[in-house]
C-alpha positions, 0 to 999 in steps of 0.5 A, a space after each residue: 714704599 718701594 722694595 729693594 726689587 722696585 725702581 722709582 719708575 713703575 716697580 720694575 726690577 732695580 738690580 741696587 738691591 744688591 748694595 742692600 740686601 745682597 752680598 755687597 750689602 747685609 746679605 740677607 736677601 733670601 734669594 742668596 740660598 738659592 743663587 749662591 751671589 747676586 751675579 747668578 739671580 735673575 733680578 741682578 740680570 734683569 737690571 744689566 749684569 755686565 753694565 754693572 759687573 763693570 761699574 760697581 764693585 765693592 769699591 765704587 758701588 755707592 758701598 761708603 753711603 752705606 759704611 756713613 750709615 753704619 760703621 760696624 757693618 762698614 768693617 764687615 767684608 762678604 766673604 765667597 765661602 767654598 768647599 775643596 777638600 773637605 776644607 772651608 776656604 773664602 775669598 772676598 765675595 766682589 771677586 767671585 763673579 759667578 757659580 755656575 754649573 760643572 761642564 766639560 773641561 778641555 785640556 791643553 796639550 803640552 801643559 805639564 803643570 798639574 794644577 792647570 787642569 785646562 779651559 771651559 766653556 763658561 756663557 760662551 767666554 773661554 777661562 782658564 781653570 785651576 785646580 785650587 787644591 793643588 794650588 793650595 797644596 792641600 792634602 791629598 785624598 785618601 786613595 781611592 776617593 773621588 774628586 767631588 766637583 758640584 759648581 765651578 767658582 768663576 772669580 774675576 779680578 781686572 778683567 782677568 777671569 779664573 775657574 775653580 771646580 769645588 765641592 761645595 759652596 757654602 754661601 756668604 758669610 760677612 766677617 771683620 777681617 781684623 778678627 782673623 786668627 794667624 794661620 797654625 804653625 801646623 798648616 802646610 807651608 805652601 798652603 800658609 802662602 796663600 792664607 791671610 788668616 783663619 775665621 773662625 765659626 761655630 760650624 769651624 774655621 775657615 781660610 781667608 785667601 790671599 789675593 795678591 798671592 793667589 793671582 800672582 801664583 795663578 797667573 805664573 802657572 798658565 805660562 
């Protein structure tokens, strides 16, 4: 029997694993602890990350074969779960293209708007970067605490591409989205915008994103 690693051609690499095993299937591939999303491992790359970044996504990537095959994990979304902080945040896992390293941000000038922190160099393509604390008009830290950035979070949406600096990324997590709580009455109004609604976990809740609110709001600040 082939493995998900195997194609049907000699047992060379077959990036498909990812409909399976990976985020846009049950998510139990071990390589996950280590590469955060399918996009960083070198399996997915070996089987032509960009051919396939274009032509399979959570909507056309052969995933309704595996909703015929299961209708409870039909229901189930892979979510992208990060840190900013001190808080959990998601958002769907076919929109987060790449974790990558932290590396130089390059500021623009006459730029006044806070939460537009600049431009990196991310594989050579130049994208915009957002500070999405600010954007999700979180808390601010206590004075004094420095602003922790372990990974860039690359997220794509219609070839259009974002950066956030995070803290921490925490994985993917699968989750019925028609389980989410409404957001508290105590949650920021500004920070409510961007909220679908909370997941709850044993390790805490975590807030689901909004997208439709997040890249309208994203694209109005780079102007």
């Amino acid at each position: 029997m082939l493995t998900a690693r195997q194609s049907s051609a000699g047992g060379s690499p077959d990036a498909s694993c990812r409909l399976t095993i990976g985020v846009w299937g049950d998510s139990s591939c071990a390589l996950l602890q280590e590469h955060v999303h399918c996009r960083n491992c070198p399996v997915y790359a070996r089987g032509g990350r960009l051919l396939l970044a274009r032509s399979h996504t959570v909507a056309d990537a052969g995933l309704d074969t595996i909703e015929r095959a299961s209708p409870t994990a039909a229901k189930l979304q892979a979510l992208m779960v990060f840190r900013v902080r001190g808080e959990r945040v998601a958002i769907r896992a076919a929109s987060a293209r790449e974790v990558v390293e932290p590396t130089t941000l390059h500021r623009v000038p006459h730029r006044g708007d806070q939460r537009f922190l600049g431009l990196a160099n991310v594989r050579g393509e130049i994208l915009p970067v957002a500070d999405i604390a600010e954007l999700l008009e979180m808390p601010a830290l206590p004075a004094g605490a420095q602003r922790a950035t372990a990974r860039l979070l690359v997220i794509e949406r219609a070839g259009e591409a974002w950066v956030f600096p995070v803290a921490e990324i925490d994985g993917i997590h699968r989750a019925d989205l028609d389980t989410l709580q409404t957001p508290p009455v105590t949650i920021e109004l500004g920070r409510a915008a961007f909220t679908s609604g909370v997941l709850e976990t044993p390790d805490g809740p975590i807030a689901v994103l909004d997208e439709e609110t997040l890249w309208y709001a994203l694209q109005r600040i780079c102007r």
